[in-house]
C-alpha positions as a Markdown table, in Angstrom:
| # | Residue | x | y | z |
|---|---|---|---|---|
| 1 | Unk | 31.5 | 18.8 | -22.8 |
| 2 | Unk | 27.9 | 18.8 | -20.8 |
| 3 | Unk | 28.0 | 17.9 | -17.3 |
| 4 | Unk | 26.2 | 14.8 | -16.6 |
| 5 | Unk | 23.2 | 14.9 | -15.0 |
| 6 | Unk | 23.5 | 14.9 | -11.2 |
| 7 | Unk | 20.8 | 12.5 | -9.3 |
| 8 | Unk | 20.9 | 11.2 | -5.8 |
| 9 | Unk | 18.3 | 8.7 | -4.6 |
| 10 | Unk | 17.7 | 9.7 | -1.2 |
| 11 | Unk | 16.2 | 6.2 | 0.2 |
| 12 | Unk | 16.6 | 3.9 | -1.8 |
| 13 | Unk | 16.5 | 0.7 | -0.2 |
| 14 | Unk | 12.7 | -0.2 | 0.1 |
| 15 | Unk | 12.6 | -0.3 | -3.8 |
| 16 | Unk | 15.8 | -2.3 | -4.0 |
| 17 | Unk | 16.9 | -4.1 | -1.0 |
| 18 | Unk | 19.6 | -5.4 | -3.7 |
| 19 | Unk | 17.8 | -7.7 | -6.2 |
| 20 | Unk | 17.5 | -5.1 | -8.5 |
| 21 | Unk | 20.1 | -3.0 | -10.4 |
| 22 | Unk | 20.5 | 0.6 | -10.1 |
| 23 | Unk | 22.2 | 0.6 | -13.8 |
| 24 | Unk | 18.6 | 1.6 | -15.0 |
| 25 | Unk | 19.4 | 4.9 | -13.7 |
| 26 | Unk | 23.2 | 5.2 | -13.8 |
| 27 | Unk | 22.5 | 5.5 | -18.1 |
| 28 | Unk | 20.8 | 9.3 | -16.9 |
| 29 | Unk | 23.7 | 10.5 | -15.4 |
| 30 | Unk | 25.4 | 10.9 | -12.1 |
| 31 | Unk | 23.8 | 9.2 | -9.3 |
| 32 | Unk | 24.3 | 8.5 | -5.6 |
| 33 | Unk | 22.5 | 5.9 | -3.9 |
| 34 | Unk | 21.8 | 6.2 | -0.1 |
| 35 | Unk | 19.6 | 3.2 | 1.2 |
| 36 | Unk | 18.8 | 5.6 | 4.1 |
| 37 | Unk | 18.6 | 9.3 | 4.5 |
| 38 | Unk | 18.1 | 11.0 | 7.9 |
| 39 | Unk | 16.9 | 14.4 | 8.1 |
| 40 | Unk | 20.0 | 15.6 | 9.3 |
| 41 | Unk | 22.1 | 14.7 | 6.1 |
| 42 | Unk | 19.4 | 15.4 | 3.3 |
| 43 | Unk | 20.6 | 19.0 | 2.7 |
| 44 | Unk | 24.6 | 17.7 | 2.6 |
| 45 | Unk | 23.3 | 14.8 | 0.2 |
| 46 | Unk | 20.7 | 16.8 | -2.0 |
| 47 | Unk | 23.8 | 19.9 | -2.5 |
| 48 | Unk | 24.3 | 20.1 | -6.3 |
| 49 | Unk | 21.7 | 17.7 | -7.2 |
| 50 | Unk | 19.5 | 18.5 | -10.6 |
| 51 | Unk | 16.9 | 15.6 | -9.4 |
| 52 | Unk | 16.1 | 13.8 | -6.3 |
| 53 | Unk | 14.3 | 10.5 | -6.4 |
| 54 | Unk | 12.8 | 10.2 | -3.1 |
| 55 | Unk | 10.5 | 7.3 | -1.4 |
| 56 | Unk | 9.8 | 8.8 | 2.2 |
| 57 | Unk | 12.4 | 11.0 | 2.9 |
| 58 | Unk | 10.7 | 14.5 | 3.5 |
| 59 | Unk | 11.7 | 17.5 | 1.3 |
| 60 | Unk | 10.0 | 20.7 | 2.7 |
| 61 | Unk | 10.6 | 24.1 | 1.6 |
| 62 | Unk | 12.9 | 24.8 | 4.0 |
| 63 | Unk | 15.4 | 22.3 | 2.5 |
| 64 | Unk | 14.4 | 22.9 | -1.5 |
| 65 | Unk | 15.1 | 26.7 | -0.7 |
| 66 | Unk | 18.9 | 25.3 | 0.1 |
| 67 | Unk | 18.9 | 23.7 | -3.3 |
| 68 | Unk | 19.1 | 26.3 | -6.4 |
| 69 | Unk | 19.9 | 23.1 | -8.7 |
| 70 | Unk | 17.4 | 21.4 | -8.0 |
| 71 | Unk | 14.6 | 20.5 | -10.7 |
| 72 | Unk | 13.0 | 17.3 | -10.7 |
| 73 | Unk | 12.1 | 15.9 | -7.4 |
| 74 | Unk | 10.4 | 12.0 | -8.7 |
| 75 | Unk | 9.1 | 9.5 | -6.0 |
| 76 | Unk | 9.2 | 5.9 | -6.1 |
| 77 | Unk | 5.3 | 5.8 | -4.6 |
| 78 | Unk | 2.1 | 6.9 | -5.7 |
| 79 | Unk | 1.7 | 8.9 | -2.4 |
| 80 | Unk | 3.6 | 12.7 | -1.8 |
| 81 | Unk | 2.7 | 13.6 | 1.4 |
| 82 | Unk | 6.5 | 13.6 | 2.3 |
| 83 | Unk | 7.1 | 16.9 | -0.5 |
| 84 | Unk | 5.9 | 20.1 | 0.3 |
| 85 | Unk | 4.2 | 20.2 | -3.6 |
| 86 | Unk | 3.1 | 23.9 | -2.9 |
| 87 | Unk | 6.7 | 24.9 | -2.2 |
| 88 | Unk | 8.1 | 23.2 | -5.1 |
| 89 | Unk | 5.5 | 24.6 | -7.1 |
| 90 | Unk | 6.7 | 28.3 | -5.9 |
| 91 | Unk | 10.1 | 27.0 | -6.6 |
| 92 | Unk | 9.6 | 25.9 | -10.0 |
| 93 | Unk | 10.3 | 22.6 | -9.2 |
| 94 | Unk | 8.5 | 19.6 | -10.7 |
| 95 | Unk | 7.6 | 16.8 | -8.9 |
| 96 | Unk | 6.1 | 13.6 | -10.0 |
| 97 | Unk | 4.9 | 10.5 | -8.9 |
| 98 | Unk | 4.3 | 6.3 | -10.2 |
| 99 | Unk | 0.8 | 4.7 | -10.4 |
| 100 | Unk | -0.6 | 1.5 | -11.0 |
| 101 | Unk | 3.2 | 0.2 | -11.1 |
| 102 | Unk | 1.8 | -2.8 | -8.1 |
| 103 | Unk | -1.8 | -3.1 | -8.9 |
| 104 | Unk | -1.5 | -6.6 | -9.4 |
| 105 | Unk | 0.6 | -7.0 | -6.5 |
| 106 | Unk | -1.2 | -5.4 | -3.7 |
| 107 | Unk | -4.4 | -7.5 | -5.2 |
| 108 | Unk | -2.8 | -10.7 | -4.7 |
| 109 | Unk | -1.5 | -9.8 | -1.0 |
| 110 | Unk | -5.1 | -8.6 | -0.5 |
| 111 | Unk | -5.6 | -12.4 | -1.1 |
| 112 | Unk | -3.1 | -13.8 | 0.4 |
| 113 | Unk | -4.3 | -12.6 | 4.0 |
| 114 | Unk | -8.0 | -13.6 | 3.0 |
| 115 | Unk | -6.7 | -17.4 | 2.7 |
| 116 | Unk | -4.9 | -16.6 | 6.4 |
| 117 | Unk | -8.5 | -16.8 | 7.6 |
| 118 | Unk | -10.5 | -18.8 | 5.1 |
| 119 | Unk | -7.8 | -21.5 | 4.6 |
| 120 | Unk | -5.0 | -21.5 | 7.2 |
| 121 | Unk | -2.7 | -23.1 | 5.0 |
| 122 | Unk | 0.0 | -22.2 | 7.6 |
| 123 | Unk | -1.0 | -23.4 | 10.7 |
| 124 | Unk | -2.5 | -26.2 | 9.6 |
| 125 | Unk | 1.8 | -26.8 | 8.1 |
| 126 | Unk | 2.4 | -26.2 | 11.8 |
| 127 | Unk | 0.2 | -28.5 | 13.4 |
| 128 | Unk | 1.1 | -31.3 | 10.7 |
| 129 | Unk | 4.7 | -30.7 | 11.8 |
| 130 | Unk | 4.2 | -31.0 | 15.3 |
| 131 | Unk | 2.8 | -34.4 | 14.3 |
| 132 | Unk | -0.8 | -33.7 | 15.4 |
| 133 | Unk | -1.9 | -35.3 | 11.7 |
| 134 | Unk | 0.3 | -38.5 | 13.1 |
| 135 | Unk | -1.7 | -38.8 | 16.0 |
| 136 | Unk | -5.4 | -38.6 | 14.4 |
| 137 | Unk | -7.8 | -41.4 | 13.9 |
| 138 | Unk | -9.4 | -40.2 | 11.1 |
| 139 | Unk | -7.5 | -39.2 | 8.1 |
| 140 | Unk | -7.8 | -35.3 | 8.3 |
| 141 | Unk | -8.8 | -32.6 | 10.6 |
| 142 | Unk | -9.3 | -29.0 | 10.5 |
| 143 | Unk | -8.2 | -26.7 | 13.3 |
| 144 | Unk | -10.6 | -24.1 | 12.8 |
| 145 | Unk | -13.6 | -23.6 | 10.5 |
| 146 | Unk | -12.5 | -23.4 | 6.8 |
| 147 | Unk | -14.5 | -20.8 | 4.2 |
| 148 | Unk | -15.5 | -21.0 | 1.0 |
| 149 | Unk | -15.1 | -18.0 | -1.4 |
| 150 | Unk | -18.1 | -18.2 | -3.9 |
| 151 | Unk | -20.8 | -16.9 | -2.7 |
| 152 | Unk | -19.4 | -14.5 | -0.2 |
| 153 | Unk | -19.3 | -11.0 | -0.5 |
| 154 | Unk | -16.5 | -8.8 | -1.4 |
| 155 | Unk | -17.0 | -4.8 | -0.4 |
| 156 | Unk | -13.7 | -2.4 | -1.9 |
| 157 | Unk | -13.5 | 0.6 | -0.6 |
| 158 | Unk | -12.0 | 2.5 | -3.5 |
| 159 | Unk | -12.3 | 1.5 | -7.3 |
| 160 | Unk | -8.9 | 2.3 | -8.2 |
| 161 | Unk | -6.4 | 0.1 | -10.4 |
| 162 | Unk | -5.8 | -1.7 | -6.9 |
| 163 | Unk | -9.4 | -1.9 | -6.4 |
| 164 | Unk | -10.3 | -2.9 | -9.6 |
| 165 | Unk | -7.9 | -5.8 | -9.8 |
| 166 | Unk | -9.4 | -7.1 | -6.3 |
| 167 | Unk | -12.5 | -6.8 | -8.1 |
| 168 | Unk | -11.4 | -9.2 | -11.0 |
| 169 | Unk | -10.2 | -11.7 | -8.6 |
| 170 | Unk | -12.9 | -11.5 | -6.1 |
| 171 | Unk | -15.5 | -12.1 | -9.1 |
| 172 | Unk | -13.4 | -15.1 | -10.8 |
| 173 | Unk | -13.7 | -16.6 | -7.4 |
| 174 | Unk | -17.5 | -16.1 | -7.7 |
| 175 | Unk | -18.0 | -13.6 | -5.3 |
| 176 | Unk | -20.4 | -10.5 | -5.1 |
| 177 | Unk | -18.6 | -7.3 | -5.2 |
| 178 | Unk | -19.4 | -4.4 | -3.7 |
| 179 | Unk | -18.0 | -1.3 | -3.8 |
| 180 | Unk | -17.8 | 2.6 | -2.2 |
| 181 | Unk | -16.1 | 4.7 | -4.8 |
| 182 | Unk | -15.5 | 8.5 | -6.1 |
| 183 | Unk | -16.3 | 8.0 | -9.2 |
| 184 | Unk | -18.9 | 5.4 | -9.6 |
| 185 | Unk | -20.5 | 6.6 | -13.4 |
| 186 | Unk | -16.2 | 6.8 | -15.0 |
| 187 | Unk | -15.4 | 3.5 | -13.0 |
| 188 | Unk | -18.4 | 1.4 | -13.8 |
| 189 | Unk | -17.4 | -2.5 | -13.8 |
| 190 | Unk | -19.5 | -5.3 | -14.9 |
| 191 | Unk | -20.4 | -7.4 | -11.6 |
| 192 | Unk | -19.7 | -4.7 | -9.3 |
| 193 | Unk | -22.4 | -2.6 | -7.2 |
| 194 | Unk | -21.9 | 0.8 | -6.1 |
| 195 | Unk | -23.2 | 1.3 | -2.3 |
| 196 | Unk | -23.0 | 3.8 | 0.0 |
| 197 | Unk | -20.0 | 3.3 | 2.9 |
| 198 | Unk | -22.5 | 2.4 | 5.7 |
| 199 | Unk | -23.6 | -0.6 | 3.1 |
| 200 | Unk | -20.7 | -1.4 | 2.0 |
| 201 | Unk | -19.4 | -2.3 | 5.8 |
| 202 | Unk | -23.3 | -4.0 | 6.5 |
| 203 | Unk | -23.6 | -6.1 | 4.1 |
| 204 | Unk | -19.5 | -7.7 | 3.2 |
| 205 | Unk | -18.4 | -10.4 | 4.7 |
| 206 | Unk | -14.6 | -9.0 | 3.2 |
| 207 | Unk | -14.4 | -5.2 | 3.2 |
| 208 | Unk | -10.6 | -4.5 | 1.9 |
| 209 | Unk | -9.2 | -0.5 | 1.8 |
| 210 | Unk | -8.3 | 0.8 | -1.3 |
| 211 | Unk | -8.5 | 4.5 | -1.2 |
| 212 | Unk | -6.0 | 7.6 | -0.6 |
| 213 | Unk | -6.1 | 8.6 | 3.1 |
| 214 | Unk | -7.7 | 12.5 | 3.1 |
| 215 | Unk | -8.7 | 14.9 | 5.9 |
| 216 | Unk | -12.5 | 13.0 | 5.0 |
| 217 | Unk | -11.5 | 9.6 | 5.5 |
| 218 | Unk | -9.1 | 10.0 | 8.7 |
| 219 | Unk | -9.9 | 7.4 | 11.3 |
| 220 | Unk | -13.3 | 6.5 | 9.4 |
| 221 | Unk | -13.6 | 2.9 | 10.4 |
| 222 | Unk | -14.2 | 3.4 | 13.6 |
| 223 | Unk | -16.2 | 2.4 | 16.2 |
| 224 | Unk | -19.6 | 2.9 | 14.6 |
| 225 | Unk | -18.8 | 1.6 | 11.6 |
| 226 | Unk | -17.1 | -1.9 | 12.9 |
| 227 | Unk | -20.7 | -2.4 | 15.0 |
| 228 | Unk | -22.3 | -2.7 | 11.4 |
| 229 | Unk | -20.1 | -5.4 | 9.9 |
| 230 | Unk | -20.9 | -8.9 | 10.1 |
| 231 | Unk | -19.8 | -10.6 | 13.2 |
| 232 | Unk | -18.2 | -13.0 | 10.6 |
| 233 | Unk | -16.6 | -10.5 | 8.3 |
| 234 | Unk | -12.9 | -9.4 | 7.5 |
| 235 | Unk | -11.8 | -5.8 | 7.9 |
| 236 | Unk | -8.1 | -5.9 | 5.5 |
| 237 | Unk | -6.4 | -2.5 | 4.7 |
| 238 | Unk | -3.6 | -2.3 | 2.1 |
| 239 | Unk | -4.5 | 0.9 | 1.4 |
| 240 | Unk | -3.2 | 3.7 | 4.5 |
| 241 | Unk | -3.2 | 3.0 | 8.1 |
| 242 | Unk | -4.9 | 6.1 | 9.2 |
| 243 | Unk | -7.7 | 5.1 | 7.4 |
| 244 | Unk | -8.5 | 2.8 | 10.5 |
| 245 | Unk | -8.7 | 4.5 | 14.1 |
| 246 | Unk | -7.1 | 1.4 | 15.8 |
| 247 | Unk | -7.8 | 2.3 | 19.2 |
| 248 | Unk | -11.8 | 1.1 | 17.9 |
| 249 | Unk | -10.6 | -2.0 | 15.9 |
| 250 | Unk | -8.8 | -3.6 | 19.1 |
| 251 | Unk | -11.8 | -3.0 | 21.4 |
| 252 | Unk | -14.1 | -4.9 | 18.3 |
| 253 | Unk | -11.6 | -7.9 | 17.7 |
| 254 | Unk | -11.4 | -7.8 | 21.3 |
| 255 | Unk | -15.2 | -8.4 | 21.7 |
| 256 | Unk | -15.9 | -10.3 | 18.7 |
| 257 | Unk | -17.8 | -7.4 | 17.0 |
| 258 | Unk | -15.9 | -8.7 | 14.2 |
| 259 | Unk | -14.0 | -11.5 | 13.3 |
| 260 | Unk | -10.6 | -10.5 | 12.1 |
| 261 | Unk | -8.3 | -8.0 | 10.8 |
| 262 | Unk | -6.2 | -8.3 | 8.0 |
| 263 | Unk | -3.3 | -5.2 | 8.0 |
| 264 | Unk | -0.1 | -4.2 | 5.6 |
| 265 | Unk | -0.3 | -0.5 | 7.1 |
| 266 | Unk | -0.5 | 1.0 | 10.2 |
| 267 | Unk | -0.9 | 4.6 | 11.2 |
| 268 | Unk | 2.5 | 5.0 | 12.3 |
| 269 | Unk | 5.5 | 3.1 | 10.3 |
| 270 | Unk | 7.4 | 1.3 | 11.6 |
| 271 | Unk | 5.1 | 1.2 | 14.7 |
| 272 | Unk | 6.2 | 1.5 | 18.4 |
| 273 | Unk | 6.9 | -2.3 | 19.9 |
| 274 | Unk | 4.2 | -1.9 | 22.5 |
| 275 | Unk | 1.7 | -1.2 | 19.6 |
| 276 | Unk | -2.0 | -1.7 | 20.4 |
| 277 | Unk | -3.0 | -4.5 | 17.5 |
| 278 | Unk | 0.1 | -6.7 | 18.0 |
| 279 | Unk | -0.2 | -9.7 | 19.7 |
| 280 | Unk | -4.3 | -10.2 | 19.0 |
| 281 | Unk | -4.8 | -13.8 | 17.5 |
| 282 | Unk | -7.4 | -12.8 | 15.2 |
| 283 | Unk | -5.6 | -9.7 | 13.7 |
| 284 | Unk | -2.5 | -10.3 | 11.2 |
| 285 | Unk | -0.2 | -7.9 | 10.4 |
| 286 | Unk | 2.3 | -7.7 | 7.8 |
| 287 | Unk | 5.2 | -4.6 | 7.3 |
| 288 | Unk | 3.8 | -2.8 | 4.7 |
| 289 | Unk | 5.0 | -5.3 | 1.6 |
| 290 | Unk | 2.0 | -5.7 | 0.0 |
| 291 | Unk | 3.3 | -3.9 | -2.8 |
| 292 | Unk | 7.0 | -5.1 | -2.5 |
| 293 | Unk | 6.9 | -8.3 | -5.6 |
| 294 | Unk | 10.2 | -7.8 | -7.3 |
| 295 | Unk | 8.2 | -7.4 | -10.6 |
| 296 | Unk | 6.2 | -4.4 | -8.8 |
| 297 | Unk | 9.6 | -2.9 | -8.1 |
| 298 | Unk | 11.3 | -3.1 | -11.5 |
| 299 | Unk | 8.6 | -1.5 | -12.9 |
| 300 | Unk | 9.0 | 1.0 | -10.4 |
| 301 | Unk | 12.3 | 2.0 | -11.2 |
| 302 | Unk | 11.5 | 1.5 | -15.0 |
| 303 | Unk | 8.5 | 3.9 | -14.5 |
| 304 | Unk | 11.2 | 6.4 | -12.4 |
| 305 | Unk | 13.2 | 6.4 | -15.1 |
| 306 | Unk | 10.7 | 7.1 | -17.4 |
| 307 | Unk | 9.7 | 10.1 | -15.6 |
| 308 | Unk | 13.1 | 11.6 | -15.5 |
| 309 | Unk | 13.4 | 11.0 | -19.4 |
| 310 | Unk | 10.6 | 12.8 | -20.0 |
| 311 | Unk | 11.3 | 15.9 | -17.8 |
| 312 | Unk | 14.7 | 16.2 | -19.7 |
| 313 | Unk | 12.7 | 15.9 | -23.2 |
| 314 | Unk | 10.0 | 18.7 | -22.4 |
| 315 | Unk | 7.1 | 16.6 | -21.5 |
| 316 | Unk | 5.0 | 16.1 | -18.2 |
| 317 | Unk | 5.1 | 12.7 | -17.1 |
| 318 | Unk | 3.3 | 11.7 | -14.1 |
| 319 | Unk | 3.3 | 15.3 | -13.2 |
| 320 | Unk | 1.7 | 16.7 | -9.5 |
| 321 | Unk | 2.9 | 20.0 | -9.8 |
């Protein structure tokens, strides 16, 4: 009789905090499920194991050397920065990733923090509550400035599937769009303009982060780059955190060089308590969910399992190295 398969799923607990159901990948084989994973127990959990599906947890070489069963190492993210690929690769040991599985998703939170500035749908639930509306004389108020979309101008920094679903949105609103991408000739969209990077943050009154973090692009909004943005505009990053050297972004919110921030990521995750951008009033931060939807998730674990299917059958799936 043929072993079952023996998978253990390292961290699995961002991917399904328990609305979704592991069954998808108990039909594969064996598996283990750890929500967490410190360094310290990865070798004792990963012993014996054929495939790891891993979100964060790191896997250098030191660790895959431990682990002569080991085949398939699959991630439940787009990014691998966590896997020593190079090893693996030496090892003989596929690793693979999932795109595109929360395009639609991050879009939507992109937007979501946009109507935190433009509309203030929230505090304006606050004030009402507080019975400021009870107290007006005239039958509505507004507590800040409220924006119109159409009109404005949307600058992406990154023409991905992310990207390019901010771009849809953005242009149903009746926006301009604007973008800084790779490949500007393969990516071509109707309604959006390719710029270069210092145009892109001049001339947007939005400028949202959708691009992998590289040695290149380390810390590039920084100082010099913030002092050409509209003393209107948004900065939002959904995309990496140390794409943004935050030290810079307090100092402009701080003076106004900019109006706001709009942030899912941060350089380090979670961040200290005392950390530099919390507490500003025109900076929001959220923990890192804008990809989180439950239907962003389950096709997560779909995709996860599809990679693993296809390992077994001979075919490269999703395949980094």
């Amino acid at each position: 009789m043929t072993q079952a398969l023996q998978i253990a799923v390292l961290d699995g607990y961002t991917l399904n905090p328990g609305d979704l159901d592991w069954q998808v990948l108990h039909a594969l084989g064996e598996v283990q499920v750890y929500d967490h994973s410190a360094s310290e127990v990865l070798q004792e959990r990963s012993k014996g194991k054929e495939v790891l599906v891993v979100n964060k947890a790191p896997i250098n070489s030191a660790l895959m050397e431990q682990l002569p069963e080991l085949k398939l190492i699959t991630l439940t993210a787009t990014g691998y920065n966590n896997i020593e690929v190079e090893a693996a690769k030496e090892l003989g040991i596929t690793v693979c990733n999932v795109r595109g599985y929360g395009s639609h998703t991050v879009a939507q939170h992109v937007f979501a923090m946009i109507f935190s500035f433009t509309n203030q749908v929230w505090q304006h639930h606050v004030s009402v509550q507080k019975g400021e509306w009870s107290s007006q004389d005239n039958f509505c108020y507004t507590l800040d400035t409220l924006y119109e979309l159409q009109g404005k101008t949307m600058g992406i920094y990154g023409l991905g599937k992310i990207g390019q679903s901010v771009a849809q949105i953005a242009l149903a609103f009746g926006m301009k769009v604007l973008s800084h991408h790779k490949h500007p000739e393969r990516d071509a969209r109707i309604g959006v303009e390719f710029v270069g990077v210092e145009e892109l943050f001049e001339r947007s009154d939005f400028v949202t982060l959708h691009a992998p973090l590289s040695e290149q692009n380390t810390g590039f909004v920084n100082s010099s780059l913030l002092r050409k943005m509209k003393s209107s505009a948004i900065l939002i990053n959904t995309g990496r955190g140390g794409l943004v050297n935050e030290t810079d972004l307090k100092r402009a919110l701080a003076e106004g060089t900019i109006r706001g921030a709009a942030l899912d990521v941060l350089s380090t995750e979670p961040p200290a308590a005392d950390h530099p951008l919390f507490g500003l009033p025109n900076c929001i931060i959220t923990p890192h969910i804008a990809w989180a939807s439950q239907a962003a998730r389950k096709r997560l674990m779909l995709e996860t399992k599809a990679n693993i299917e296809a390992f077994l059958a001979g075919q490269a799936r999703n395949v980094i190295v």
